[in-house]
TORKOL-4160 file (C-alpha; in steps of 0.2 Angstrom, whole numbers, padded with zeros to 4 digits, m for minus):
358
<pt num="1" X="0605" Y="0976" Z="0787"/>
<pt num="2" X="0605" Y="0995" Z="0782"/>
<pt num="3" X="0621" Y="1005" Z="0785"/>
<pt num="4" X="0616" Y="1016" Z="0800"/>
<pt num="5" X="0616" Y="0998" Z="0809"/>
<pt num="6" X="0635" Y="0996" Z="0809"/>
<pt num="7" X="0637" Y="1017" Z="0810"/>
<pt num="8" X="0643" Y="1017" Z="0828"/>
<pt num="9" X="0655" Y="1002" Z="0825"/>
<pt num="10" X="0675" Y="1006" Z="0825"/>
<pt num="11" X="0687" Y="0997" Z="0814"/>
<pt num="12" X="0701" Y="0999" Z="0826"/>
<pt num="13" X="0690" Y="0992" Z="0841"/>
<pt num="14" X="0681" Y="0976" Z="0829"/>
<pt num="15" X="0702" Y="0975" Z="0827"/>
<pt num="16" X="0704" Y="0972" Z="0845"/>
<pt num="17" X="0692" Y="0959" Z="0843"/>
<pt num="18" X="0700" Y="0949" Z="0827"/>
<pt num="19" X="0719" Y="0950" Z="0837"/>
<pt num="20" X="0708" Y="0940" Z="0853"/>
<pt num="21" X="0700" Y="0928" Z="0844"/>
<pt num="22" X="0714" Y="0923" Z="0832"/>
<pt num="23" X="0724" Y="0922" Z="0849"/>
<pt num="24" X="0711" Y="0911" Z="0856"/>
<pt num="25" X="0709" Y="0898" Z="0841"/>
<pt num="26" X="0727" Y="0898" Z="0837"/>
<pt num="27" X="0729" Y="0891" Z="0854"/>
<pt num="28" X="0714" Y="0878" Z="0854"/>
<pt num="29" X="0725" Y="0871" Z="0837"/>
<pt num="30" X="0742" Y="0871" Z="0847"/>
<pt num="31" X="0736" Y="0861" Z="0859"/>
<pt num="32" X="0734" Y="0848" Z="0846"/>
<pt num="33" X="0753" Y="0846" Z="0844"/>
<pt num="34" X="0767" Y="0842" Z="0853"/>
<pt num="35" X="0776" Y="0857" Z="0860"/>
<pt num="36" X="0793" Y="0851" Z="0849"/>
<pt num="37" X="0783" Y="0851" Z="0835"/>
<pt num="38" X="0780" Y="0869" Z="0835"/>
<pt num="39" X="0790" Y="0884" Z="0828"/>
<pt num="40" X="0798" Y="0896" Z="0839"/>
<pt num="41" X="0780" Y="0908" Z="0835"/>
<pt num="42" X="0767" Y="0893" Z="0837"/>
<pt num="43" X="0772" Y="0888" Z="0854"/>
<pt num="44" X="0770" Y="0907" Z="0859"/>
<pt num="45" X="0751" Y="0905" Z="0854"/>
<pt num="46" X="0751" Y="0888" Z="0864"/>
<pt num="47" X="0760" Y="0898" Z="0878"/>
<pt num="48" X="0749" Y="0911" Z="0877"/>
<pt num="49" X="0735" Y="0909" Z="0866"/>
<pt num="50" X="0722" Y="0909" Z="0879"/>
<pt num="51" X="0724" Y="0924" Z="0886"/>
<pt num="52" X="0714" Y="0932" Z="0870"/>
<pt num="53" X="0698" Y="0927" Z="0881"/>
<pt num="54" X="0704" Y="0940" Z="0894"/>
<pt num="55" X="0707" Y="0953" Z="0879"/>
<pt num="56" X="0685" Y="0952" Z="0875"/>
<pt num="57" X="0682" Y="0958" Z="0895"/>
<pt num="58" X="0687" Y="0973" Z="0894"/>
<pt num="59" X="0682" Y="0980" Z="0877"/>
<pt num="60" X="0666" Y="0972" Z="0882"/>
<pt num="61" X="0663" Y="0982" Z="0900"/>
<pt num="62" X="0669" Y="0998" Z="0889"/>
<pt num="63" X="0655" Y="0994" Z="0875"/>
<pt num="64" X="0642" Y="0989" Z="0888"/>
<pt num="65" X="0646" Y="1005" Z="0901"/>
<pt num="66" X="0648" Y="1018" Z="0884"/>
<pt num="67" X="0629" Y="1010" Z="0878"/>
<pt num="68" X="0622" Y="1012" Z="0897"/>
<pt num="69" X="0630" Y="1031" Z="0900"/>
<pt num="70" X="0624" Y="1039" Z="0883"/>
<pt num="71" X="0608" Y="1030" Z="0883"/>
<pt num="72" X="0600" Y="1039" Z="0899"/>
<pt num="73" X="0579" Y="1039" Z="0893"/>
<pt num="74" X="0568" Y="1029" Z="0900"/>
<pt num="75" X="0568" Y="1012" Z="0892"/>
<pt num="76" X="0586" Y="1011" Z="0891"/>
<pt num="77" X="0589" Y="0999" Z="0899"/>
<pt num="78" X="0576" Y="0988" Z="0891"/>
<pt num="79" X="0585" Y="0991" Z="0875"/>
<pt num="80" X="0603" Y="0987" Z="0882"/>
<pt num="81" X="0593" Y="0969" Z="0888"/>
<pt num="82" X="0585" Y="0968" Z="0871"/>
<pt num="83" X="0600" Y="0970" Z="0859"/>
<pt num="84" X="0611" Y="0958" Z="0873"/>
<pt num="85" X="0596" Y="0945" Z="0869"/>
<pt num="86" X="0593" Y="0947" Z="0851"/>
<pt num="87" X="0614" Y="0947" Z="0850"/>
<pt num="88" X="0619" Y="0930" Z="0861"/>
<pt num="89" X="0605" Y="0918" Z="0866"/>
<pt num="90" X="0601" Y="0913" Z="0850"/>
<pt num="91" X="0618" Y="0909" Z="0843"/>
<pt num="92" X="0622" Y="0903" Z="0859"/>
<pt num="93" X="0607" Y="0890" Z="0860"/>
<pt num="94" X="0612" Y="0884" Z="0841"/>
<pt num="95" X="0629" Y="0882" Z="0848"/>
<pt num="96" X="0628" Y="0872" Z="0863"/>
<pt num="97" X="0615" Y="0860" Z="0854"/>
<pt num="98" X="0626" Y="0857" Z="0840"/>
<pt num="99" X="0640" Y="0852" Z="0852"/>
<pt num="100" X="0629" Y="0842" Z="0860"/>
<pt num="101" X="0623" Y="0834" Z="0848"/>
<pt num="102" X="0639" Y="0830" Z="0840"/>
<pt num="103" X="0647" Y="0823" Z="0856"/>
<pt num="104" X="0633" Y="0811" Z="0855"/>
<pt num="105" X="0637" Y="0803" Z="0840"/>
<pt num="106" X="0658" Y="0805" Z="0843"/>
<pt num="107" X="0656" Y="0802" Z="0859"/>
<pt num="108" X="0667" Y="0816" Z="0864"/>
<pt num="109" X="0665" Y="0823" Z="0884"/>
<pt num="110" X="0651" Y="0810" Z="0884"/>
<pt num="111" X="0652" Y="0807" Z="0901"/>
<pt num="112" X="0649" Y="0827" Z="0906"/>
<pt num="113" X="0633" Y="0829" Z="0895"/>
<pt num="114" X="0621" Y="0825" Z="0911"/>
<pt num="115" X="0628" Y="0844" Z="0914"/>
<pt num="116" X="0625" Y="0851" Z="0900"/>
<pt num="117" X="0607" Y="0862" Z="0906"/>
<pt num="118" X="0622" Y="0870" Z="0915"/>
<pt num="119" X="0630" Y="0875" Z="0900"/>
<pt num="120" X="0612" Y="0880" Z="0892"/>
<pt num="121" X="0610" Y="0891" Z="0908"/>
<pt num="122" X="0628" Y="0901" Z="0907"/>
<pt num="123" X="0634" Y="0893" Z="0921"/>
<pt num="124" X="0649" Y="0884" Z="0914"/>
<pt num="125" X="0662" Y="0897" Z="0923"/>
<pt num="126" X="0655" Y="0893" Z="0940"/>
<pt num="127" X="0654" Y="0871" Z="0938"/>
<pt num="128" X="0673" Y="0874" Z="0932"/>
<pt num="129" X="0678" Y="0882" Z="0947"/>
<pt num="130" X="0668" Y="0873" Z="0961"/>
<pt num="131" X="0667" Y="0856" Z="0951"/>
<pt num="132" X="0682" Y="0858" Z="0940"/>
<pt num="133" X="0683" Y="0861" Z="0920"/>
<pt num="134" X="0679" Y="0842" Z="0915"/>
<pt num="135" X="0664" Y="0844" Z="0926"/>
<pt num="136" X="0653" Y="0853" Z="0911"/>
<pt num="137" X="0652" Y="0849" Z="0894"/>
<pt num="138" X="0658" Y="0863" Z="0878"/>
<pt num="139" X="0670" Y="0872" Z="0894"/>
<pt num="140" X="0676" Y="0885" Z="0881"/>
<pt num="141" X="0659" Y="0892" Z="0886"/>
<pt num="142" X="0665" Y="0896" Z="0903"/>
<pt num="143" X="0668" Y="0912" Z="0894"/>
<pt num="144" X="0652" Y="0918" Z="0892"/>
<pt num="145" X="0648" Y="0915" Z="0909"/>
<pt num="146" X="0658" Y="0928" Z="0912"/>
<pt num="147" X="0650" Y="0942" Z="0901"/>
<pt num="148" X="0629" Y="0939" Z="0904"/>
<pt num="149" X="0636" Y="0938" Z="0922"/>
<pt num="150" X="0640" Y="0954" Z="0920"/>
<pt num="151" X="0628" Y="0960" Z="0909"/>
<pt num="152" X="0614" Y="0956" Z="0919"/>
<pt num="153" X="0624" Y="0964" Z="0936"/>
<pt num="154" X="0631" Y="0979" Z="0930"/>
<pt num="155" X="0612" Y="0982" Z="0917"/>
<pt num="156" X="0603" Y="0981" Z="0933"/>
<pt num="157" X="0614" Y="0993" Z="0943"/>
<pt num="158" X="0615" Y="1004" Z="0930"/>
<pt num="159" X="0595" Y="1004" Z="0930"/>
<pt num="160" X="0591" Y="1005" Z="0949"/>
<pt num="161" X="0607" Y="1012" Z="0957"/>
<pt num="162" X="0613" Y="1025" Z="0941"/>
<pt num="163" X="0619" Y="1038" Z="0952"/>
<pt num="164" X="0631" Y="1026" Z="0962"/>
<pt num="165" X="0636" Y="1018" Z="0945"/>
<pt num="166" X="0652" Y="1025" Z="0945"/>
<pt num="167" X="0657" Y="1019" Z="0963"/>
<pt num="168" X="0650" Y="1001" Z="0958"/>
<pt num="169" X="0663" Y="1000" Z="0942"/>
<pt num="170" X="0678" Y="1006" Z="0955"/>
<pt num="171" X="0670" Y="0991" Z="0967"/>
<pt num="172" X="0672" Y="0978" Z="0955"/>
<pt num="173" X="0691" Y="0985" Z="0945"/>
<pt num="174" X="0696" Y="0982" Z="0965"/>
<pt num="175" X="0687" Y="0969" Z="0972"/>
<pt num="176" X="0688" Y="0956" Z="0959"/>
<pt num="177" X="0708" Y="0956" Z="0961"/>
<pt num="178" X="0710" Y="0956" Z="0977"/>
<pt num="179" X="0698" Y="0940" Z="0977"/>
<pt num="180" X="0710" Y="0932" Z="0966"/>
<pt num="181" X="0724" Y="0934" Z="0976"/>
<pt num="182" X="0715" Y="0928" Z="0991"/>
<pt num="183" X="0711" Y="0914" Z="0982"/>
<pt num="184" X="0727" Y="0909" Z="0974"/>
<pt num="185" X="0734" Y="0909" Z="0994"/>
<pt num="186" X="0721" Y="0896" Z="0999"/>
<pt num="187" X="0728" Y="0884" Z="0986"/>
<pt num="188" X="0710" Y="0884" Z="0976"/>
<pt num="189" X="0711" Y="0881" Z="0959"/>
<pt num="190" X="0703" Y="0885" Z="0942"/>
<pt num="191" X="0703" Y="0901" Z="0947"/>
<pt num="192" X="0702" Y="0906" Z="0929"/>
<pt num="193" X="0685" Y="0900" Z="0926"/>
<pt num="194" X="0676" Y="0908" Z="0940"/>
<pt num="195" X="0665" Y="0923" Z="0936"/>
<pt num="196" X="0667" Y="0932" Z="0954"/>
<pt num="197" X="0688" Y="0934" Z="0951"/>
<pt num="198" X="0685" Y="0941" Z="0932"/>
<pt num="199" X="0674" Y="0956" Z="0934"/>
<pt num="200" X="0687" Y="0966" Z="0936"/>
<pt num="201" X="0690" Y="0966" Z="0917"/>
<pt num="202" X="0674" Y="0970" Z="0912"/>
<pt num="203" X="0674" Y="0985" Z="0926"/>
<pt num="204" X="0691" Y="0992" Z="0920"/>
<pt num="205" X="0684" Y="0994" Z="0906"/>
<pt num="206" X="0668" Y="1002" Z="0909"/>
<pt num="207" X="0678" Y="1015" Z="0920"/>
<pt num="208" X="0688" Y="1018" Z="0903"/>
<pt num="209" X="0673" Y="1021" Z="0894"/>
<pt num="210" X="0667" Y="1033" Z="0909"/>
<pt num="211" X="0684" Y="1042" Z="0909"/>
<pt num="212" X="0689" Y="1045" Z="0893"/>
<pt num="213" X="0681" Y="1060" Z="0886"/>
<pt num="214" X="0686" Y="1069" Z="0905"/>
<pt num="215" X="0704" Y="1064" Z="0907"/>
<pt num="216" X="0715" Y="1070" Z="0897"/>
<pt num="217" X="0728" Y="1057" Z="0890"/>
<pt num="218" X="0719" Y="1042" Z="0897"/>
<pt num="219" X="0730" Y="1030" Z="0887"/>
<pt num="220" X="0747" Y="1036" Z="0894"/>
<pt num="221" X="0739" Y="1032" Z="0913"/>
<pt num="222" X="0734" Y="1015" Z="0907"/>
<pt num="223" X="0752" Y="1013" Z="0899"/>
<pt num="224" X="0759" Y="1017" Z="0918"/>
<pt num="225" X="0747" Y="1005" Z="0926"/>
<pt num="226" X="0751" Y="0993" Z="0913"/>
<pt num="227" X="0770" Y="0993" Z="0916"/>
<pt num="228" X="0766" Y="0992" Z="0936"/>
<pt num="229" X="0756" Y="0976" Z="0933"/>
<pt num="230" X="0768" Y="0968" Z="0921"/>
<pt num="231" X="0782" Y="0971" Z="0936"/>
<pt num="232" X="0772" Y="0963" Z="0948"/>
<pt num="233" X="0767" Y="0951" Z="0937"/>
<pt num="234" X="0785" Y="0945" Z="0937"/>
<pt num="235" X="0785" Y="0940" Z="0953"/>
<pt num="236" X="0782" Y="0925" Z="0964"/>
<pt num="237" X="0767" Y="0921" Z="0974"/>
<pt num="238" X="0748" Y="0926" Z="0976"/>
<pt num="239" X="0747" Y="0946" Z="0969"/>
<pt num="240" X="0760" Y="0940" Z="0953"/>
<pt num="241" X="0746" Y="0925" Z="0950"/>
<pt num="242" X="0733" Y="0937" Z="0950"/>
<pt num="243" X="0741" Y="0950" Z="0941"/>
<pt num="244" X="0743" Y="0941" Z="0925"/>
<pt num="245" X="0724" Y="0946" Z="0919"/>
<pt num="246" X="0726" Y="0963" Z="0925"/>
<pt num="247" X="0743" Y="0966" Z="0914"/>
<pt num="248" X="0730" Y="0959" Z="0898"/>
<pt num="249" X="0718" Y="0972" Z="0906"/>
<pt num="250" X="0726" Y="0986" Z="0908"/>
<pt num="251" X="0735" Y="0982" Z="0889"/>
<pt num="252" X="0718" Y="0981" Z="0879"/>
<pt num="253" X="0712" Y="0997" Z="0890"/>
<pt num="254" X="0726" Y="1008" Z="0884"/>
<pt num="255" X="0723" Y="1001" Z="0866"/>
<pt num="256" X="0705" Y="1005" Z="0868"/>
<pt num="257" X="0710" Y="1023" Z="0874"/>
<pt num="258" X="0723" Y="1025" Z="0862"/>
<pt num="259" X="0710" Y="1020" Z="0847"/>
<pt num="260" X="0696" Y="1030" Z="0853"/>
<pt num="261" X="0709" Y="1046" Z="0856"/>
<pt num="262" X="0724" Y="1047" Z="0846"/>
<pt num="263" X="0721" Y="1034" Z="0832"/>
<pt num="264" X="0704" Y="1037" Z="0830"/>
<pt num="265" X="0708" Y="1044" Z="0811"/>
<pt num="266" X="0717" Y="1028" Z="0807"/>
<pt num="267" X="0710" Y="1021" Z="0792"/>
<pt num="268" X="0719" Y="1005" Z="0779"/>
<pt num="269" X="0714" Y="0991" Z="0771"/>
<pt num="270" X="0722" Y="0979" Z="0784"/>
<pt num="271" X="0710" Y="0988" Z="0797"/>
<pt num="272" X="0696" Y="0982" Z="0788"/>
<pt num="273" X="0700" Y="0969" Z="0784"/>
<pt num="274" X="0703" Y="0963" Z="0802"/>
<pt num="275" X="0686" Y="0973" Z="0807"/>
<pt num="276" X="0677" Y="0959" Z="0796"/>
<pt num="277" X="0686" Y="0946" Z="0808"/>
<pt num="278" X="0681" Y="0956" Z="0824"/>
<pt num="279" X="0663" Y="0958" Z="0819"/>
<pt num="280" X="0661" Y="0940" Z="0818"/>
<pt num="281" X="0671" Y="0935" Z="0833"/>
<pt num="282" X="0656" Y="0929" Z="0843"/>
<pt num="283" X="0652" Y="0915" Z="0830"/>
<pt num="284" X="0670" Y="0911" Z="0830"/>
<pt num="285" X="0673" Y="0909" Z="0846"/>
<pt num="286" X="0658" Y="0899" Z="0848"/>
<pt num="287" X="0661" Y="0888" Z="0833"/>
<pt num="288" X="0681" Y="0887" Z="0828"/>
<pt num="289" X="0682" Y="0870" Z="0840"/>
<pt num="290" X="0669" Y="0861" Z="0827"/>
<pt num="291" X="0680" Y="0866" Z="0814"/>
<pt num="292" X="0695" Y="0862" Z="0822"/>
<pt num="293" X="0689" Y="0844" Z="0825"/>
<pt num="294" X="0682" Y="0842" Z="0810"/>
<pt num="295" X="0697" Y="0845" Z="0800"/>
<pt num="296" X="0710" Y="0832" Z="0810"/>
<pt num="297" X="0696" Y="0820" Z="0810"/>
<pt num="298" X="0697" Y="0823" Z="0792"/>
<pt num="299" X="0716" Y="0821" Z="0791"/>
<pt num="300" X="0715" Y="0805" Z="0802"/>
<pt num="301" X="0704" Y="0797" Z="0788"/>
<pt num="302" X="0714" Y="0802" Z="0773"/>
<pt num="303" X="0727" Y="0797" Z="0782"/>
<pt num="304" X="0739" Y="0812" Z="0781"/>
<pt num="305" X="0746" Y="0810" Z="0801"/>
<pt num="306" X="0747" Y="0827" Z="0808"/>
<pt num="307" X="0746" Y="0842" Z="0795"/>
<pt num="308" X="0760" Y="0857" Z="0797"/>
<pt num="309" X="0753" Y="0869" Z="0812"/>
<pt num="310" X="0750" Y="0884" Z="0800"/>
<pt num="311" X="0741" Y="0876" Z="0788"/>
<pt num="312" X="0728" Y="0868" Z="0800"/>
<pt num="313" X="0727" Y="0887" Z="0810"/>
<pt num="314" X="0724" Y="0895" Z="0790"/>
<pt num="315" X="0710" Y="0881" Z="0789"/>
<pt num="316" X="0701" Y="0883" Z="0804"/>
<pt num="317" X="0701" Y="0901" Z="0803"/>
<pt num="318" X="0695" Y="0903" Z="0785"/>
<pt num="319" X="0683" Y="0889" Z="0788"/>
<pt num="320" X="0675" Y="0896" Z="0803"/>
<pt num="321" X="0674" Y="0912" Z="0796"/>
<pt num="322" X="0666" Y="0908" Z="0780"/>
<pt num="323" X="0652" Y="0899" Z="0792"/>
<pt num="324" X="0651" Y="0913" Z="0802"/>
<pt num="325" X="0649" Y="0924" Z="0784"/>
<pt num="326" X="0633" Y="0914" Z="0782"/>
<pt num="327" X="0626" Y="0913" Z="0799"/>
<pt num="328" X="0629" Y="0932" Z="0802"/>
<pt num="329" X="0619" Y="0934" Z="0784"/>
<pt num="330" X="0604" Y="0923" Z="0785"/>
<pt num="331" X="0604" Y="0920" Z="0806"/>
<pt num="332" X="0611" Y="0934" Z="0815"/>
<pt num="333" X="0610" Y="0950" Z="0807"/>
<pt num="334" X="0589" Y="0947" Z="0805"/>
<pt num="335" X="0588" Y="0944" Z="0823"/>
<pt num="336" X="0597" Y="0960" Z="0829"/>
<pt num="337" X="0588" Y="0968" Z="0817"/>
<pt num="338" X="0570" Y="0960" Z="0823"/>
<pt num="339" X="0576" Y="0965" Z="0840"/>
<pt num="340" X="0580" Y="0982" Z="0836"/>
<pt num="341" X="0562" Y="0985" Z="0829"/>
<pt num="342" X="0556" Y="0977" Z="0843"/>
<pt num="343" X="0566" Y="0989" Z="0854"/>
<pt num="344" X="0558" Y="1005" Z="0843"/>
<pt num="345" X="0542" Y="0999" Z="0847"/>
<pt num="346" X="0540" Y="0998" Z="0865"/>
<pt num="347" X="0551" Y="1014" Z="0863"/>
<pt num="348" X="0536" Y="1019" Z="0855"/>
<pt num="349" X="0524" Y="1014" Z="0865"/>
<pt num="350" X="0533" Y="1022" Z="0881"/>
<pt num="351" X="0530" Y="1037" Z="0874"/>
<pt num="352" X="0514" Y="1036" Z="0871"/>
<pt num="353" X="0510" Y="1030" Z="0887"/>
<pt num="354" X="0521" Y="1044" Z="0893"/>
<pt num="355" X="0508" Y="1057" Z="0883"/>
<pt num="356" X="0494" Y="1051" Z="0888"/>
<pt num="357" X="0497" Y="1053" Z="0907"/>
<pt num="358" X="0488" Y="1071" Z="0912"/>
């Protein structure tokens, strides 16, 4: 892939990206040991750990909403479809039939692979909520139902309602939350996993991306927000519940605002570094748990009990990422780059058709 692909990428945000997903399989590798087992840092990853999910929602809306304002031509939209294609179904659909063919032959979440068209389809979110998390197989991609949720919703809006836009990113940052707190007071759970609750991340950060260039000091507005959610987020009942993913919100939109503003400059070899982790993210997320597996299987049969913490996180994550190295190379990259070409030509061809009318 030439240069110009990667020319409107940020170091600091694919940073963002690398801090998420450590978070994220850190956790999954906590959660194979005993909470006495871990140092005072590990069990802060178990504690935490899966709140890195929530940190992708609302660097993704801010992505998504930046692509879908500066990008106003006819046949926009047909590109922001095409690039989300070309970018995640493929990868996804390798995913998901690895897993299930792997849980065939260990047998692991056997018994919820009758489900797993659900999982094809990107509704593994909405069977964990309704049906519960052991419901649907290879749950981690709950996630994702999340995101092409949202793509698809706020593409669409953005195509057939672009002047009401705006108001429609404010009706999901409010409507999301308070959704969750009604749900927290009926007693439901798994509220984590249900798409309709997590918008709001996603939102938030489309109305950073639509607010940054027109109010000054954007981040120090997020950094008051944030402190108002982390207060209440301390407390007891419902709103504190639901608050927890709108502190993580409103803490990776001030970082967004702050990297896109006053750290925009910022350059190192430790940012990066960390870019290279960001930009393949997506394969790790998908494919870290295959890894993971693998290596204490591994350990089981030599026999070595249950390897230090750090030494199994360091695995796992050079592991994945040297996979995701090759997949990215050979498997990825060719097919955004296919898609892109596809997306110049019927560009192409709309304006040609656009000529041609008298």
């Amino acid at each position: 892939m030439t240069p110009s692909f990667f020319a409107n990428r940020s170091n600091l945000l694919d940073t963002i990206r690398a801090v998420a997903v450590t978070m994220v399989v850190l956790f999954h590798v906590a959660t194979r040991y005993p909470a006495t087992d871990l140092d005072i840092v590990a069990q802060q990853f178990l504690r935490y750990g899966f709140l890195g999910v929530d940190i992708f929602y609302p660097l993704s809306g801010f992505l998504i909403t930046r692509f879908l304002l500066s990008h106003t031509e006819k046949g926009s939209i047909r590109a922001f479809f095409l690039r989300r294609v070309f970018r995640i179904i493929p990868l996804y659909v390798v995913a998901v039939t690895i897993f299930f063919i792997a849980s065939k032959v260990t047998h692991y979440e056997e018994d919820a692979l009758e489900r797993i068209w659900a999982t094809y389809l990107f509704l593994t979110g909405w069977f964990a909520f309704f049906t519960g998390p052991d419901s649907v197989p290879y749950t981690i991609t709950w996630s994702l139902s999340v995101e092409e949720f949202a793509y698809v919703l706020f593409g669409l809006s953005a195509w057939l309602l672009r002047r009401s836009f705006p108001a429609i990113l404010v009706f999901f940052a409010i409507a999301p939350f308070v959704l969750r707190i009604w749900l927290y007071a009926q007693g439901y759970e798994n509220i984590y996993y249900f798409p309709l609750a997590r918008l709001d991340s996603i939102a938030t950060g489309g109305l950073v991306a639509l607010l940054i260039r027109r109010v000054p000091h954007l981040w120090a507005i997020l950094a008051a927000l944030l402190g108002v959610s982390a207060l209440i987020g301390h407390g007891q009942g419902p709103v504190a519940s639901a608050a927890l993913f709108t502190t993580v919100t409103m803490a990776t939109c001030m970082t967004i605002a702050a990297c896109e503003t006053i750290l925009r400059g910022l350059r190192g070899r430790v940012f990066d570094w960390a870019a290279q982790v960001g930009l393949y993210s997506y394969f790790i997320y998908l494919f870290h748990f295959f890894v993971l597996y693998a290596l204490f299987m591994v350990a089981d049969r030599l026999g070595l009990g249950l390897p230090p913490f750090w030494i199994m996180g360091l695995l796992c994550m050079a592991g994945t990422f040297a996979a995701a190295y090759v997949s990215f190379t050979w498997f990825e990259a060719p097919l955004m780059a296919f898609g892109r070409k596809l997306e110049a030509r019927t560009r192409g061809q709309g304006l040609m058709a656009e000529g041609s009318k008298p």
